[in-house]
MIFILUM-621657 format. One record per residue (C-alpha): residue in three letters; x, y, z. Coordinates in steps of 0.001 Angstrom, whole numbers. Layout:
// MIFILUM-621657
R,ALA,X,Y,Z .
...
***
This chain:
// MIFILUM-621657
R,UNK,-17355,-14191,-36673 .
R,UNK,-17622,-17374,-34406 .
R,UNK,-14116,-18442,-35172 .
R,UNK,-13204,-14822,-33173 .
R,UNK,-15417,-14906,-30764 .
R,UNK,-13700,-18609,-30098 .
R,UNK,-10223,-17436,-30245 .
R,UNK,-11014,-14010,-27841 .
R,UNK,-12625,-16459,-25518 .
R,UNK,-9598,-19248,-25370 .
R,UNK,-7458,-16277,-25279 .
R,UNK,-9398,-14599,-21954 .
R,UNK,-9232,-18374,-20863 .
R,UNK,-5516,-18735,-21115 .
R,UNK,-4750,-15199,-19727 .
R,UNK,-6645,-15735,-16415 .
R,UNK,-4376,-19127,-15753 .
R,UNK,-1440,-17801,-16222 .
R,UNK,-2735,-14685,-14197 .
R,UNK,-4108,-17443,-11190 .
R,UNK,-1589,-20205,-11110 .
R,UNK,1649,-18117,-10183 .
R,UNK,-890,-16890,-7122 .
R,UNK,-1912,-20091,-6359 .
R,UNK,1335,-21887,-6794 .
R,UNK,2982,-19102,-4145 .
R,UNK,-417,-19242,-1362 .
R,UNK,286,-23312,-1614 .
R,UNK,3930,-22764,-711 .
R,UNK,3247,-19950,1965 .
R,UNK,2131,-21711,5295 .
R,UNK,285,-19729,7733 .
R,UNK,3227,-20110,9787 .
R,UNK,5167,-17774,7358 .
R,UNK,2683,-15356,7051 .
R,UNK,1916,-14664,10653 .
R,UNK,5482,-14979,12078 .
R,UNK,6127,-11925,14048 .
R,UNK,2562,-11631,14480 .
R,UNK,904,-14309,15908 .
R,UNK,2829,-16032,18893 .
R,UNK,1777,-19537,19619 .
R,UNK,3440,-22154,22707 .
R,UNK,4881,-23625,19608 .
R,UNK,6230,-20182,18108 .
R,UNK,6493,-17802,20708 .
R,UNK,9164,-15643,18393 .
R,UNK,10937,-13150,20478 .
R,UNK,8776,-14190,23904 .
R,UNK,9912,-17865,24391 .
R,UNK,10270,-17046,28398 .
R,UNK,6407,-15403,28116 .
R,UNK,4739,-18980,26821 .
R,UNK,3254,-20141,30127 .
R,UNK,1565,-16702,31158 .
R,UNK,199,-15594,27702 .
R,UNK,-1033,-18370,25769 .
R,UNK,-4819,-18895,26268 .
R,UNK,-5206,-22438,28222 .
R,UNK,-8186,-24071,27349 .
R,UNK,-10641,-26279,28834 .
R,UNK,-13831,-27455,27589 .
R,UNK,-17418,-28966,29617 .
R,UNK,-19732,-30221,26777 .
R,UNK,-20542,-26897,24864 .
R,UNK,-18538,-24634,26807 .
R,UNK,-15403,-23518,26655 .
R,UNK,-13403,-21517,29119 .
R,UNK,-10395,-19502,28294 .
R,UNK,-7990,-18565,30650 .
R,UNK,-4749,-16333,30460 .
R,UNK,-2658,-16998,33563 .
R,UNK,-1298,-13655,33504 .
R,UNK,-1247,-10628,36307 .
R,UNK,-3315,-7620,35724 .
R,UNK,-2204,-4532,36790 .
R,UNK,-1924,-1292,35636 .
R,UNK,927,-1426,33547 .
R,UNK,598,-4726,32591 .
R,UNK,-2550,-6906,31696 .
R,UNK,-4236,-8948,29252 .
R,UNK,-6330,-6864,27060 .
R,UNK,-9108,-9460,25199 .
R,UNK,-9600,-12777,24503 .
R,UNK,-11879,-14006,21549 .
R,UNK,-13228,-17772,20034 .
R,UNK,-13085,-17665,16560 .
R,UNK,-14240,-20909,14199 .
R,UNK,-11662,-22320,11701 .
R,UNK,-13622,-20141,9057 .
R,UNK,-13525,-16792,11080 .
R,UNK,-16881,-16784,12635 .
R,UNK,-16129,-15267,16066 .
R,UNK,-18089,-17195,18544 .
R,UNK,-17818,-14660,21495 .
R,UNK,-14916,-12036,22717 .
R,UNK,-14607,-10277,25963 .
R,UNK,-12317,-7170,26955 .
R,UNK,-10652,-6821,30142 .
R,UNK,-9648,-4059,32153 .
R,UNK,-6485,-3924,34475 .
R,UNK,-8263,-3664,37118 .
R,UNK,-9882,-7030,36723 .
R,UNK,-8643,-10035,38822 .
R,UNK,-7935,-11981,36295 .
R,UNK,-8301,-12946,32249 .
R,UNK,-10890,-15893,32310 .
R,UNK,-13679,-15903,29568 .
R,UNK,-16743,-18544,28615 .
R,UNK,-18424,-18930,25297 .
R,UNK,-20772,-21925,24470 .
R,UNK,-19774,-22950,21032 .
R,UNK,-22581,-23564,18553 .
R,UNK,-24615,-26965,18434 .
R,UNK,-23271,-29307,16203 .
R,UNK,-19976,-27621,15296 .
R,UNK,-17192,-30038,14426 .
R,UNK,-13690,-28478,13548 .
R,UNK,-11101,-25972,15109 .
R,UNK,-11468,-23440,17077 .
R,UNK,-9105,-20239,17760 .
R,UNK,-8976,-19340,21630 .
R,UNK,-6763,-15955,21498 .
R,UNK,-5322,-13660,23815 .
R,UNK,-3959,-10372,23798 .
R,UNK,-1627,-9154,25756 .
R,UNK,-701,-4946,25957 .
R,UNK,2804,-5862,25897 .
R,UNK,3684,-8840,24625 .
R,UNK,1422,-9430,21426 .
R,UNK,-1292,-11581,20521 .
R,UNK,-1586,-15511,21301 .
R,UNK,-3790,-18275,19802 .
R,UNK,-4161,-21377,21344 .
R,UNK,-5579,-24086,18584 .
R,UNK,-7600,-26646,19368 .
R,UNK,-10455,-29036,18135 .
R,UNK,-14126,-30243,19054 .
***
């Protein structure tokens, strides 16, 4: 009866590797540059809006513990930045703030958290030309 119970457990064992390594060996070779591609625009990959760079990626400046994020973008009816959110590099969002076309202009402030160390996500979303993220670190 041990002797089974041994074998059905080193059997369960070696089923979940091979199960978990072809995953793990595939998420190691997928960068988060292929997965978002067409997705995600960045200064670095703007994809299909390489002539939209300078007036939809969130620029970012930082005073001690706060951090302003501004889209230098025109808002208008027909065309405006929607939202722009500061997320940590393990998804917390810090703070987000919609916009309306009738604002003057996309500019947001958040006060990051005491003490946090790491990246930070400054995005930007535009109604017609996608959704930008501006990386940067503290």
């Amino acid at each position: 009866m041990t002797n089974r119970r041994k074998f059905l457990k080193t059997t369960l064992v070696v089923a979940g590797g091979m199960a978990i390594t072809p995953a793990a060996m595939a998420a190691k070779k997928s960068t988060k540059n292929d997965s978002t591609k067409g997705i995600i625009y960045t200064k670095d990959d703007p994809g299909m809006w390489d002539e939209k760079v300078d007036s939809h990626a969130p620029i970012v400046e930082r005073e001690g513990n706060k951090v302003t994020l501004t889209t230098d973008h025109p808002m208008s009816a027909r065309h405006y930045i929607v939202r722009h959110t500061l997320v940590t590099d393990d998804g917390q969002v810090i703070g987000s703030e919609t916009f309306y076309s009738n604002f003057p202009e996309a500019v947001s402030s958040y006060e990051i958290p005491e003490g946090y160390k790491g990246k930070l996500y400054a995005t930007s979303f535009c109604n017609k030309h996608d959704f930008w993220v501006t990386e940067f670190e503290v």
